[in-house]
Structures are given as structure tokens and as C-alpha cells.
C-alpha positions as YAML, in Angstrom:
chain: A
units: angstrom
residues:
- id: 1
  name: UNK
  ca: [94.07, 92.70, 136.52]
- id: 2
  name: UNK
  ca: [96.72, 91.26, 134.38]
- id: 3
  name: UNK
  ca: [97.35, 92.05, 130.65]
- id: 4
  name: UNK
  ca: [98.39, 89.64, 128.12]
- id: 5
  name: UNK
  ca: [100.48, 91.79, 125.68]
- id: 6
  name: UNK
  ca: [100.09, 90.50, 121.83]
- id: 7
  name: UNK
  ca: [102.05, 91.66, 118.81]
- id: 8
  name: UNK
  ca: [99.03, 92.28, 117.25]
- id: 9
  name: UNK
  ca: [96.59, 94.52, 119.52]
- id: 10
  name: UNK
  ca: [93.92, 96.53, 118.09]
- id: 11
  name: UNK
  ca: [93.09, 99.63, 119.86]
- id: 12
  name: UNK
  ca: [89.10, 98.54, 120.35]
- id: 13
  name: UNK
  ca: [90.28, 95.61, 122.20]
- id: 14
  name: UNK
  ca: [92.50, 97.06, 124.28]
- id: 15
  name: UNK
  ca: [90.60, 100.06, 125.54]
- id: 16
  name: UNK
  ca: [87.58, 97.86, 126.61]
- id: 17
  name: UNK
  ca: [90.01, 95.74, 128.24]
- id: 18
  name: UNK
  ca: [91.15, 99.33, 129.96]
- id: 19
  name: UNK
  ca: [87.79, 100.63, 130.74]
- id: 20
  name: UNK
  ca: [86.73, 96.51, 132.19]
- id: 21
  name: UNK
  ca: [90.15, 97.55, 134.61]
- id: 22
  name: UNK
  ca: [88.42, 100.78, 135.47]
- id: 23
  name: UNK
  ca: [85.28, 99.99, 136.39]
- id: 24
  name: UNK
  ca: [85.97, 99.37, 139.78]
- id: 25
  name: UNK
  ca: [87.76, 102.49, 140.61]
- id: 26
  name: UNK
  ca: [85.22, 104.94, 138.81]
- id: 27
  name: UNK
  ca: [81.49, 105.54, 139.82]
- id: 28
  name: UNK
  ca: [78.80, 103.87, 137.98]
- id: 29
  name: UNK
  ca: [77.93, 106.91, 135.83]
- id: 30
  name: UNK
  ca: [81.37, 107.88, 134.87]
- id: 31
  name: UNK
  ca: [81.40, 103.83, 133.68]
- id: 32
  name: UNK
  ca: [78.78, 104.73, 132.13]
- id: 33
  name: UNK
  ca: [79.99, 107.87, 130.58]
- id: 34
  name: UNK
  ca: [82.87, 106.15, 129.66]
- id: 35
  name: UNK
  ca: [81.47, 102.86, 127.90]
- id: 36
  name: UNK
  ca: [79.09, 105.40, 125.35]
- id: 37
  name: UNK
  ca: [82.31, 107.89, 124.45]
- id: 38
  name: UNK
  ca: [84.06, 104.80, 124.14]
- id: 39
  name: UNK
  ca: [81.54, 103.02, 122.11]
- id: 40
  name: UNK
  ca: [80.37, 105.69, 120.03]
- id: 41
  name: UNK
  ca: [83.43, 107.75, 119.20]
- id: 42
  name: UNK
  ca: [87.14, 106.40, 120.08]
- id: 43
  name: UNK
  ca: [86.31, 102.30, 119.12]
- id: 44
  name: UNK
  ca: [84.61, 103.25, 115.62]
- id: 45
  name: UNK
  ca: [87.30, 105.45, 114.55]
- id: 46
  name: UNK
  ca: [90.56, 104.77, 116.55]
- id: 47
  name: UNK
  ca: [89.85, 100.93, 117.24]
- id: 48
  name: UNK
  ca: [90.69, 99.94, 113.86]
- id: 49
  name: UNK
  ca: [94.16, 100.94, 114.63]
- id: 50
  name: UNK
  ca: [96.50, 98.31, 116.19]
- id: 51
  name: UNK
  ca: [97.60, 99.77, 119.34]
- id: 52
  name: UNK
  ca: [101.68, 99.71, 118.60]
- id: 53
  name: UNK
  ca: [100.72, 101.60, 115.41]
- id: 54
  name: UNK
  ca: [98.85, 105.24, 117.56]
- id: 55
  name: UNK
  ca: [100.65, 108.25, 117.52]
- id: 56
  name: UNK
  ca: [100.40, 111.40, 118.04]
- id: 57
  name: UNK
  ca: [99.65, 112.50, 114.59]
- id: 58
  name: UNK
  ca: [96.79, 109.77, 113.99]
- id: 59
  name: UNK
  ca: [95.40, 110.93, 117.32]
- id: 60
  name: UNK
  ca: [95.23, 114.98, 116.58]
- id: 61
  name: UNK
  ca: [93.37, 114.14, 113.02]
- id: 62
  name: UNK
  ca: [90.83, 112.27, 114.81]
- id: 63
  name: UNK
  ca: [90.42, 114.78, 117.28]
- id: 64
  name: UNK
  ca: [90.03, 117.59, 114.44]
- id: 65
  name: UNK
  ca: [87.76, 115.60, 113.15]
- id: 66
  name: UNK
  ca: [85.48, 115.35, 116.16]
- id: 67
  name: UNK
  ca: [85.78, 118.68, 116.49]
- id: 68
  name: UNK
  ca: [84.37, 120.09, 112.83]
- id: 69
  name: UNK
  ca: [81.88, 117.75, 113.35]
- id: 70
  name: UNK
  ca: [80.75, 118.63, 116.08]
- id: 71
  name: UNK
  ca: [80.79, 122.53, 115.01]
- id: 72
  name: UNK
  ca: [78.50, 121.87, 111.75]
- id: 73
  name: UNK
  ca: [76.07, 120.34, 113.58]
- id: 74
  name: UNK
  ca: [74.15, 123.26, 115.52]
- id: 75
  name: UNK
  ca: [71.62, 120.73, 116.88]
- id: 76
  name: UNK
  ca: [73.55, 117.82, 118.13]
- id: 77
  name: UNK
  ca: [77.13, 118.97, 117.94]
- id: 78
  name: UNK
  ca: [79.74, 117.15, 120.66]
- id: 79
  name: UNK
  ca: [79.94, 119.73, 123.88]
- id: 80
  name: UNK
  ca: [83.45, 121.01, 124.90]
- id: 81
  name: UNK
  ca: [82.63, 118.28, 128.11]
- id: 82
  name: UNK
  ca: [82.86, 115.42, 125.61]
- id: 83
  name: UNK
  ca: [85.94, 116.84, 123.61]
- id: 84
  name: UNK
  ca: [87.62, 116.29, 126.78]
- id: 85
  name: UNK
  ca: [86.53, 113.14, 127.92]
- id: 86
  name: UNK
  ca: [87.52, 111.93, 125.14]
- id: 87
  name: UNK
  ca: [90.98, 113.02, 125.54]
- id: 88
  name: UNK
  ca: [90.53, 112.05, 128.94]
- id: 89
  name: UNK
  ca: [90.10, 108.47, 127.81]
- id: 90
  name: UNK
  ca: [92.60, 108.24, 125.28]
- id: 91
  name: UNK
  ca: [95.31, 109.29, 127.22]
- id: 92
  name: UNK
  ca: [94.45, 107.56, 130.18]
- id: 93
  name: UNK
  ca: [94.41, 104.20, 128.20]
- id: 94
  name: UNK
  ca: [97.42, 105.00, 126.21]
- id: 95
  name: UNK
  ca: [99.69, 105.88, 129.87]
- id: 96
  name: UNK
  ca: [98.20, 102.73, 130.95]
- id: 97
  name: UNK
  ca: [99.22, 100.59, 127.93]
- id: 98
  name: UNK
  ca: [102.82, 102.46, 128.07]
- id: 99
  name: UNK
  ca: [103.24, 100.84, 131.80]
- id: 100
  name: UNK
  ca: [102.47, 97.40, 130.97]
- id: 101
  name: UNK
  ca: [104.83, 97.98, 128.11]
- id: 102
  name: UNK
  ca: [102.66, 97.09, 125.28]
- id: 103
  name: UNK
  ca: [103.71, 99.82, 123.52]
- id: 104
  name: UNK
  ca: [106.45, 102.44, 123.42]
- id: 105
  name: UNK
  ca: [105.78, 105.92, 124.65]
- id: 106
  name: UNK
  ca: [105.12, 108.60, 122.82]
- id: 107
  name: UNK
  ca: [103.30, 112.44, 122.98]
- id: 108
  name: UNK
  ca: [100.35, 112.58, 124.33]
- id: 109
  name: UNK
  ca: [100.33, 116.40, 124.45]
- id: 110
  name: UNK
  ca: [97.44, 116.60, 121.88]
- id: 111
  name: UNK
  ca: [96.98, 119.98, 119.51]
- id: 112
  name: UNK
  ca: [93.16, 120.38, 118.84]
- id: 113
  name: UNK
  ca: [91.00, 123.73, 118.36]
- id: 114
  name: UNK
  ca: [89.27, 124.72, 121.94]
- id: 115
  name: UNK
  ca: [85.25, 125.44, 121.79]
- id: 116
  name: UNK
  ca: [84.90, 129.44, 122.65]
- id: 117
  name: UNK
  ca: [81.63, 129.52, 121.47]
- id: 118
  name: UNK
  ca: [79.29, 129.49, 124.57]
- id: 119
  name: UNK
  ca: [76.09, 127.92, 124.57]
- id: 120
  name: UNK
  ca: [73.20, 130.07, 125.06]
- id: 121
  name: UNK
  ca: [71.61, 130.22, 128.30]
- id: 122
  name: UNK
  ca: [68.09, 130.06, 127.98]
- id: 123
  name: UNK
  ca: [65.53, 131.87, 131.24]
- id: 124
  name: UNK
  ca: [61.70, 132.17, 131.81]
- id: 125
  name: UNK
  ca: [61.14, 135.93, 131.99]
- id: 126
  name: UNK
  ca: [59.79, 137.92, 135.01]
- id: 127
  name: UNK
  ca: [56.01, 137.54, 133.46]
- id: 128
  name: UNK
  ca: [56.51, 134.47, 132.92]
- id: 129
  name: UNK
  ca: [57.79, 133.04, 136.11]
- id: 130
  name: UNK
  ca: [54.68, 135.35, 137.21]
- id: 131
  name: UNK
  ca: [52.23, 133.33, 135.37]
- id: 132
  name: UNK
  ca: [53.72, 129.66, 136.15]
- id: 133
  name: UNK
  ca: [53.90, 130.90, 139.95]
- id: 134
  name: UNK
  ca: [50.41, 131.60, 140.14]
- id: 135
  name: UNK
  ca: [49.56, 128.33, 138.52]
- id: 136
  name: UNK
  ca: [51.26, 126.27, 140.83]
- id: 137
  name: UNK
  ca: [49.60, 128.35, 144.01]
- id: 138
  name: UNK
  ca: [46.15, 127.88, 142.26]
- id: 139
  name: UNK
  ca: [46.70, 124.31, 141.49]
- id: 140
  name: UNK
  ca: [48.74, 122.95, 144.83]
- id: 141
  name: UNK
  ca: [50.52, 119.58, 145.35]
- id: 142
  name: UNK
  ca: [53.98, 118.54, 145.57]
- id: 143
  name: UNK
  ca: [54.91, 117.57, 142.21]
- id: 144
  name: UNK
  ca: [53.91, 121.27, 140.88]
- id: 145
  name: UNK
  ca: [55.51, 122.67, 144.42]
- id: 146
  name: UNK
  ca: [59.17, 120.57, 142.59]
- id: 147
  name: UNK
  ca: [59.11, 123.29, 140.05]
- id: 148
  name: UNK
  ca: [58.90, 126.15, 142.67]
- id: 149
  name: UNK
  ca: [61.41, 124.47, 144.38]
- id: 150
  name: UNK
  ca: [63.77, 124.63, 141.61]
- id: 151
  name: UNK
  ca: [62.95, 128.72, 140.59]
- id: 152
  name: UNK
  ca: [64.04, 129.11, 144.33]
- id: 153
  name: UNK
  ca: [66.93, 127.09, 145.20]
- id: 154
  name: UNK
  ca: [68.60, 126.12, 141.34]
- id: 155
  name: UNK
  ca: [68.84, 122.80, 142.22]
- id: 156
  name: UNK
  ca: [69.50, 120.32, 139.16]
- id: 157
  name: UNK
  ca: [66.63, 117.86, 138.10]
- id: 158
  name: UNK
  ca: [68.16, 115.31, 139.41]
- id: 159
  name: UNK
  ca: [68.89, 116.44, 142.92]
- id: 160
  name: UNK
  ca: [65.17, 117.29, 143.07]
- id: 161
  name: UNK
  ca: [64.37, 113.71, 141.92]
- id: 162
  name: UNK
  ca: [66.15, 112.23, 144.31]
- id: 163
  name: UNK
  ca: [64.90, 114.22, 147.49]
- id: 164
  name: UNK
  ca: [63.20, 113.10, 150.21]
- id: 165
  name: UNK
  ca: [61.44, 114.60, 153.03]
- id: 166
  name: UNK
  ca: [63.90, 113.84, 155.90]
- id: 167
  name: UNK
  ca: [66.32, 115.99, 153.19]
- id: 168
  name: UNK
  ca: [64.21, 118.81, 154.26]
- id: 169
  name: UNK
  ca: [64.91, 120.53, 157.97]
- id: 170
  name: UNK
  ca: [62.06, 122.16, 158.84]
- id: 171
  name: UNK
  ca: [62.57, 123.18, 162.02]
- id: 172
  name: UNK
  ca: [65.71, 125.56, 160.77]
- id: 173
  name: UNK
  ca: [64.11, 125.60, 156.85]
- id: 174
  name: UNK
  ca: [67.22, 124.11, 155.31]
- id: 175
  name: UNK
  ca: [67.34, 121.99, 152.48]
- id: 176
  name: UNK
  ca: [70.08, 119.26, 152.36]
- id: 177
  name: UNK
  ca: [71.56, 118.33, 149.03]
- id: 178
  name: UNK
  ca: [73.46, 115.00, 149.25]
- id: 179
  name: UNK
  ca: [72.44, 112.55, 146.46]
- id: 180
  name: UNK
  ca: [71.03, 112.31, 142.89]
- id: 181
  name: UNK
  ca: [69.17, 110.28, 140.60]
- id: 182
  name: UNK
  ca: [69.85, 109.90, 137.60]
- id: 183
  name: UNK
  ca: [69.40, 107.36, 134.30]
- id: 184
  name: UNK
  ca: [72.62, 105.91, 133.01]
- id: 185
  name: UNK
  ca: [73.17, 104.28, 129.55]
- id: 186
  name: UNK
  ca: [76.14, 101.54, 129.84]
- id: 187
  name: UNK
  ca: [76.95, 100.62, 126.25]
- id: 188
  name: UNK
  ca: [80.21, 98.18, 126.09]
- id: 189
  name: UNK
  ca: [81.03, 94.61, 124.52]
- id: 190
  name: UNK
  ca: [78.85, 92.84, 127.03]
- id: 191
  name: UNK
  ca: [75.78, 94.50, 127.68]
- id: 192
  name: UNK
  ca: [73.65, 97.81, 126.14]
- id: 193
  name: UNK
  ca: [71.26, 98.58, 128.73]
- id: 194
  name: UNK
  ca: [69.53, 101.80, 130.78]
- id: 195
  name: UNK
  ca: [69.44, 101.75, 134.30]
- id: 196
  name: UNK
  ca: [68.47, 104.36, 137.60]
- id: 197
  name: UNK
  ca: [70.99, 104.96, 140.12]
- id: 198
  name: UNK
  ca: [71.00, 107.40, 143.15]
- id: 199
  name: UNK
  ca: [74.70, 108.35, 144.10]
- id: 200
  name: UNK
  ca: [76.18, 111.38, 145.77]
- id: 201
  name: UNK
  ca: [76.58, 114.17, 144.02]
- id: 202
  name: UNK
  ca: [79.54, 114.72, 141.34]
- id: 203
  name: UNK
  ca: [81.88, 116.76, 143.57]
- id: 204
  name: UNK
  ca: [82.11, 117.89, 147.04]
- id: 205
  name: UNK
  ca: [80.71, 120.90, 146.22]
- id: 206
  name: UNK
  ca: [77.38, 119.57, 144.85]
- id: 207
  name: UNK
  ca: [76.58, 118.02, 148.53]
- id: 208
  name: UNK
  ca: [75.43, 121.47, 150.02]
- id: 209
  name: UNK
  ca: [72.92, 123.00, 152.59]
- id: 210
  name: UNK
  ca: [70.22, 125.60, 151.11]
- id: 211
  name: UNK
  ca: [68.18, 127.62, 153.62]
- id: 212
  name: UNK
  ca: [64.69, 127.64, 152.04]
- id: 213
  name: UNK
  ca: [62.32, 130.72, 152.98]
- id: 214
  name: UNK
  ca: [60.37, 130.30, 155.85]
- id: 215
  name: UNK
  ca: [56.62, 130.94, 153.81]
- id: 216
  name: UNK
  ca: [57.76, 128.87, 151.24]
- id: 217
  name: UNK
  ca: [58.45, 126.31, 153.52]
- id: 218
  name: UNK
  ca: [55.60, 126.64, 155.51]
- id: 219
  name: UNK
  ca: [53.51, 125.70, 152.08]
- id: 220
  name: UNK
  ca: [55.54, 123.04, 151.11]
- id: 221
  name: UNK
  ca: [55.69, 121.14, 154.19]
- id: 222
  name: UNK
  ca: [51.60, 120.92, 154.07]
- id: 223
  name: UNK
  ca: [52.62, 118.13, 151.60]
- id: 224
  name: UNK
  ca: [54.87, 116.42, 153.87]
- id: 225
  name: UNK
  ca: [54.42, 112.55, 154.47]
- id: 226
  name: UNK
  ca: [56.37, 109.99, 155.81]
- id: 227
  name: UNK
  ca: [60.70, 111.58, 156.13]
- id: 228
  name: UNK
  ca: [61.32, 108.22, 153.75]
- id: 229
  name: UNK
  ca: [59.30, 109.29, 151.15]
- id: 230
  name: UNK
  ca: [60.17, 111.01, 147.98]
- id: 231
  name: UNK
  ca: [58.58, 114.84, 147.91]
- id: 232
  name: UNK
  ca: [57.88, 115.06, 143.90]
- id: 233
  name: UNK
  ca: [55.88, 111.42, 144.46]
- id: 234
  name: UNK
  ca: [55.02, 111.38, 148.30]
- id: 235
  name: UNK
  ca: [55.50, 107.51, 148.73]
- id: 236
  name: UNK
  ca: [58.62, 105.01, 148.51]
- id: 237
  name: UNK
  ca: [58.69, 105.10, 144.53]
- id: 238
  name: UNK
  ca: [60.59, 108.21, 142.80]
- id: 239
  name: UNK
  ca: [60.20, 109.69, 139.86]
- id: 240
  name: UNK
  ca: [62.84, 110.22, 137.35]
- id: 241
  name: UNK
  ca: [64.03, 112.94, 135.74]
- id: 242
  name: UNK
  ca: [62.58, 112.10, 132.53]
- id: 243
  name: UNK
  ca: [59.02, 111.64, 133.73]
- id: 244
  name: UNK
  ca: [59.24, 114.88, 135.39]
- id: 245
  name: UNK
  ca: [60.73, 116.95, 132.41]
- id: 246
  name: UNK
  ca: [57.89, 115.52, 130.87]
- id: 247
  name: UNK
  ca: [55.24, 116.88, 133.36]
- id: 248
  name: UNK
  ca: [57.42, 120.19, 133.62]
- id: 249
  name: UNK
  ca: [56.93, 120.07, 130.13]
- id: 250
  name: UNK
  ca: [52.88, 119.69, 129.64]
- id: 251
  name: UNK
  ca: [52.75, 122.29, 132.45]
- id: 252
  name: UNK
  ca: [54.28, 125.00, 130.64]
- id: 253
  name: UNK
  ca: [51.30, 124.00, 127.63]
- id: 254
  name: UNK
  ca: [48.62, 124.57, 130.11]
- id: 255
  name: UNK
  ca: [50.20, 127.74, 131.75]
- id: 256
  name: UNK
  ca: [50.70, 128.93, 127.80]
- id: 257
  name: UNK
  ca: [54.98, 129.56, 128.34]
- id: 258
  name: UNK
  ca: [57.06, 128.69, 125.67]
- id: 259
  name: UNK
  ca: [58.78, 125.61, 125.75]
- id: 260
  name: UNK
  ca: [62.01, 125.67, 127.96]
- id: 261
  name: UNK
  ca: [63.84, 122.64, 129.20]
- id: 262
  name: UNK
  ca: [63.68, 122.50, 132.77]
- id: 263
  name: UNK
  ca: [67.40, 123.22, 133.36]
- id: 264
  name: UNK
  ca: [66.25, 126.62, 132.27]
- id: 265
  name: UNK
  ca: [64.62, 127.11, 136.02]
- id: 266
  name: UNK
  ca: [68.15, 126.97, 137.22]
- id: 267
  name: UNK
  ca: [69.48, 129.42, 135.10]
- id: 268
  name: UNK
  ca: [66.66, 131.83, 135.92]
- id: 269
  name: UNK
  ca: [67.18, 131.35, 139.42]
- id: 270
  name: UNK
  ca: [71.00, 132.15, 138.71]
- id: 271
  name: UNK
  ca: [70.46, 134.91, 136.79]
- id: 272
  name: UNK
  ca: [67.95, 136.44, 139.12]
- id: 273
  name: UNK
  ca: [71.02, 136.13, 142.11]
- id: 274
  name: UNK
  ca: [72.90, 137.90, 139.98]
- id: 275
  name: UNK
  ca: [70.51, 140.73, 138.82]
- id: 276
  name: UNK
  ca: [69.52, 141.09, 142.38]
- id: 277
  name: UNK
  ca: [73.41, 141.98, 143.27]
- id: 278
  name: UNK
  ca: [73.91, 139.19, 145.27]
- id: 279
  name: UNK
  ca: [77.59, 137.85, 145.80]
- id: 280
  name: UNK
  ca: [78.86, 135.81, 143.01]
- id: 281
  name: UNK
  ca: [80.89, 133.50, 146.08]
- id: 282
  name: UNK
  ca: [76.94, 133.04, 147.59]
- id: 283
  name: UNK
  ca: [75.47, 132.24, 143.79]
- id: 284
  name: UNK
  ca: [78.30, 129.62, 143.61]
- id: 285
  name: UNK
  ca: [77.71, 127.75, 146.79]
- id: 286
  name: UNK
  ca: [73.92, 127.93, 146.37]
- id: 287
  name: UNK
  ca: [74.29, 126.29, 142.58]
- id: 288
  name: UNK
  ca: [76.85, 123.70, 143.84]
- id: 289
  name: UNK
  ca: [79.30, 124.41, 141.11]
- id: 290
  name: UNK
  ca: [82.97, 123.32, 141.61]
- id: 291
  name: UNK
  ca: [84.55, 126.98, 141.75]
- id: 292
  name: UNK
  ca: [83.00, 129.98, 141.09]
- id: 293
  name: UNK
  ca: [84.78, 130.54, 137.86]
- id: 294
  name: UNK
  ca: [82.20, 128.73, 136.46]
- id: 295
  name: UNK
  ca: [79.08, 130.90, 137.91]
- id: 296
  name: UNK
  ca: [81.33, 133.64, 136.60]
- id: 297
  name: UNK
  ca: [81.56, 132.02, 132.90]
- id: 298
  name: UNK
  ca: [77.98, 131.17, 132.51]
- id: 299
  name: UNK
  ca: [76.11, 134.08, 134.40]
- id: 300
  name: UNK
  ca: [78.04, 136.91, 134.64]
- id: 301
  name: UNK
  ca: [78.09, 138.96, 131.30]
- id: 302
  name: UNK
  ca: [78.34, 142.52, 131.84]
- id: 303
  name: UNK
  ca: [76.19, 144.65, 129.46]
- id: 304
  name: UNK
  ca: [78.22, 147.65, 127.24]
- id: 305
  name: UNK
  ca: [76.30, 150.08, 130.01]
- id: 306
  name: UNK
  ca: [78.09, 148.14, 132.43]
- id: 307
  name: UNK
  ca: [81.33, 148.49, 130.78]
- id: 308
  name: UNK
  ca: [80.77, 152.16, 130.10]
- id: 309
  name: UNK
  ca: [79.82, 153.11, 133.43]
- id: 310
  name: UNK
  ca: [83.07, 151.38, 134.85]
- id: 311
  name: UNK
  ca: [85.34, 153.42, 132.32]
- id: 312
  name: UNK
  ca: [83.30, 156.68, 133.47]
- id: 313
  name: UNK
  ca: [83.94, 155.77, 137.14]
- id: 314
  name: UNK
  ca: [87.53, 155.47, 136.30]
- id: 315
  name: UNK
  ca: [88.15, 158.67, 134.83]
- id: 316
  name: UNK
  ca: [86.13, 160.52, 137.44]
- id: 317
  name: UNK
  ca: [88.01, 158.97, 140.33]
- id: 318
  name: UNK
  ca: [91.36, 159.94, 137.90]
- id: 319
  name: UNK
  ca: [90.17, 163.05, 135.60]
- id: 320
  name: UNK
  ca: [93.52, 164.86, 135.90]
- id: 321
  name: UNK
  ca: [94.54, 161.50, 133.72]
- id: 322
  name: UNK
  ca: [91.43, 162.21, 131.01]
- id: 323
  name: UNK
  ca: [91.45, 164.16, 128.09]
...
């Protein structure tokens, strides 16, 4: 796609033009991504700008300012994800503006506070996994057995959504994740709309083999219909995440648990891999995360016992070294 460069640019016009360029080299939900960062942070406070007048210093203020916004709001502040998408974006638009020689270059080797400050990982304790467990056995089908699933394996909402029963291997009890569903909002110049889209997963990683245990299988595959159906719904029609965090949701009423998003069933199943000693390599693979420094920076927070008993171990092994 060609460019038409004009003295007189503003930066909201140009980056659409950028992101239009784009769309054909991106996946649908990074488009999507994209077109609401775009559309709700860069255009309204960068596109005022003409293009030839962005530098470095304009770009670093704005950034600050996402930032301390996003800090002072506890409920709704921007996630260290977004921070860098939108520097993602920015500089991606900006290298691509510098080759069609629309403008000059300049530093795009921005200066902005990181976010330390992890969110809080929030579980279902022991007697309460307990207590939605024996729900679900009491009151069998497979949209309740979707939340088991879940405590077992860790496998995101989506994922879940988008499984079907040929996904499942009985024979060898593996499960195979390979797609997702998921709802995308595209907001840009031409249309604002909401749409459901099954892709593959995010990363190479995602796409994964889980072996399932061989009781729980056994119970879950006295649900099965036909391999083209979708387990949570049992026919041709899915249901989307929404819907089911919204069933997840009035089943936690009825099974009187507090209120926990349903992402939380993959942290518990995490955090139980990790309290039951097993391999943080294993927990890794099993989650589908991209390397296992991120299992490590979520899950793995080692208690001042911990700590202690590792300094003890130390001087033991080395006493001749210890006061």
C-alpha cells in the first residue's frame, strides 16, 4: 500500500492509515487489540499532533501520563501489557513513517516508569475447591464438568470454549489444546463492532497436549456426543466465554463461594502444581505460557520460612564459614 506524504499530516490520520497497512499481516485479535489502544489512547492524545511535529519529548510526557493514570486508578488502571502495546504501536508507526520519508528520524528509545507492582493472584481455597467439587459430582453434566476441567488442567476460558470432543483422546486420555474462542472489539474509523472468532492459540506454546486422569476421564466422556460438537454445549453451537463466566459465576452463588473470576481456577490449579513440588519446567508446559519465567513471576513466591530454611541449609553445609 502506497502513502501519499502531505506537509500537513496529523498523527490520527496517519496511524489509522498504518494500522489499515497492518491488518493483513497481524491476526484478527491483535487488529483488534490494536484498533481499541489506538482508538482509545494514542489518537485522542497524540493524534492532534501533526506527524513532522512528534518527538521524543512529546512522546515520553504522554507516556508518563498514561502511566500515573493508570496507577491512581486501583480499579481500572492500564496493565503493564497495554503500556507496552502502546509503545509497541507508536514506534512501529513512527519506523514506518521514517521509511516512506514522511518524516525525519528521530529517538524512539522512550524513558517511562516500569509497573513493579504485581497484581494479586486470586485462588479458591482447599475447602472450597472441596465444596464446588462435590457440587459438580452431585449435579453432573458437561457444562459443570468445564469447571472441573479447568481446576485440573489450567486451561484459559477460552481454550475451554472452544473445545470439542474430537480435542479429547480418549483412548490415551490426552487433551489437545490447539484453538480458542474468543470476543474481539474492533474500534477504528470505519466500523465499531464485537465479533467471535476461533484462532490458534497466541504462541506456539499455547498449542499443547495435556494428559487428563484416567477417572476423570472416564466421567467426562459419559457426556461425550458427536467428536464435532462443542463439550461445554454438546451440539454444533459454542458458548462463549462470557456466557460461561456468567454460569461459573451463578454457580459459585448456589455452592455459597465467594465470588472469583474464573481465571482464578487457573491460578489454583497453578498454585496447587507448585505446592505439590512439582517441576516448575512441567507447570510451564501444562499452563502454555511462553517461557517459564513467567510461571516463575506469577506463582513462585517463596515464603520468609522458605528463605530462612535455605540460609540455615547454607550454613550447615558451610558452618566452619558461620559465626
Amino acid at each position: 500500500m502506497l502513502f501519499k506524504a502531505k506537509n500537513k499530516l496529523l498523527y490520527k490520520d496517519w496511524i489509522w492509515d498504518w494500522l489499515s497497512y497492518k491488518k493483513d499481516y497481524i491476526k484478527e485479535s491483535t487488529y483488534a487489540n490494536y484498533s481499541n489502544i489506538i482508538s482509545n489512547h494514542i489518537a485522542p492524545d497524540l493524534g492532534k499532533y501533526y506527524l513532522k511535529d512528534l518527538n521524543n519529548k512529546i512522546i515520553q510526557e504522554f507516556l508518563l501520563k498514561k502511566y500515573k493514570i493508570g496507577r491512581l486508578d486501583n480499579l481500572g488502571g492500564l496493565s503493564s501489557k497495554t503500556i507496552r502495546d502502546i509503545v509497541a504501536i507508536i514506534k512501529s508507526s513512527l519506523k514506518f513513517a521514517m521509511k516512506e520519508d514522511l518524516i525525519s528520524s528521530f529517538n524512539l528509545d522512550f524513558i517511562y516508569p516500569k509497573i513493579s507492582s504485581k497484581d494479586k493472584i486470586y485462588t479458591i481455597s482447599k475447602q472450597d475447591q472441596d465444596k464446588l467439587i462435590d457440587y459438580i459430582l452431585k449435579n453432573q453434566s458437561s457444562k459443570n464438568f468445564g469447571i472441573l476441567l479447568t481446576l485440573y488442567s489450567g486451561i484459559r476460558i477460552g481454550e475451554l470454549c472452544a473445545l470439542k470432543w474430537k480435542d479429547i483422546d480418549f483412548k490415551n486420555n490426552i487433551l489437545n489444546i490447539n484453538k480458542t474462542l474468543q470476543r474481539v472489539y474492533i474500534k477504528d474509523k470505519q466500523i465499531n463492532k464485537s465479533k467471535l472468532i476461533i484462532t490458534n492459540p497466541k504462541t506456539h506454546n499455547a498449542e499443547r497436549e495435556i494428559p487428563l486422569n484416567k477417572d476423570f476421564a472416564k466421567e467426562l466422556k459419559k457426556f461425550k456426543t458427536d467428536n464435532e460438537d462443542y463439550i461445554l454445549s454438546g451440539s454444533r453451537k459454542w458458548i462463549e466465554p462470557r456466557t460461561y463466566r456468567r454460569f461459573f459465576a451463578r454457580t459459585l452463588e448456589k455452592v455459597k463461594i465467594d465470588k472469583i473470576n474464573f481465571h482464578g481456577l487457573r491460578h489454583t490449579f497453578a498454585t496447587n502444581c507448585i505446592k505439590l513440588g512439582v517441576d516448575y519446567k512441567t507447570v510451564s508446559e501444562l499452563l502454555g505460557h511462553a517461557t517459564v519465567n513467567i510461571t516463575l513471576n506469577l506463582y513462585v513466591h517463596p515464603q520468609m520460612s522458605q528463605k530462612k530454611k535455605c540460609i540455615d541449609l547454607i550454613c550447615k553445609k558451610f558452618s566452619e564459614n558461620c559465626p
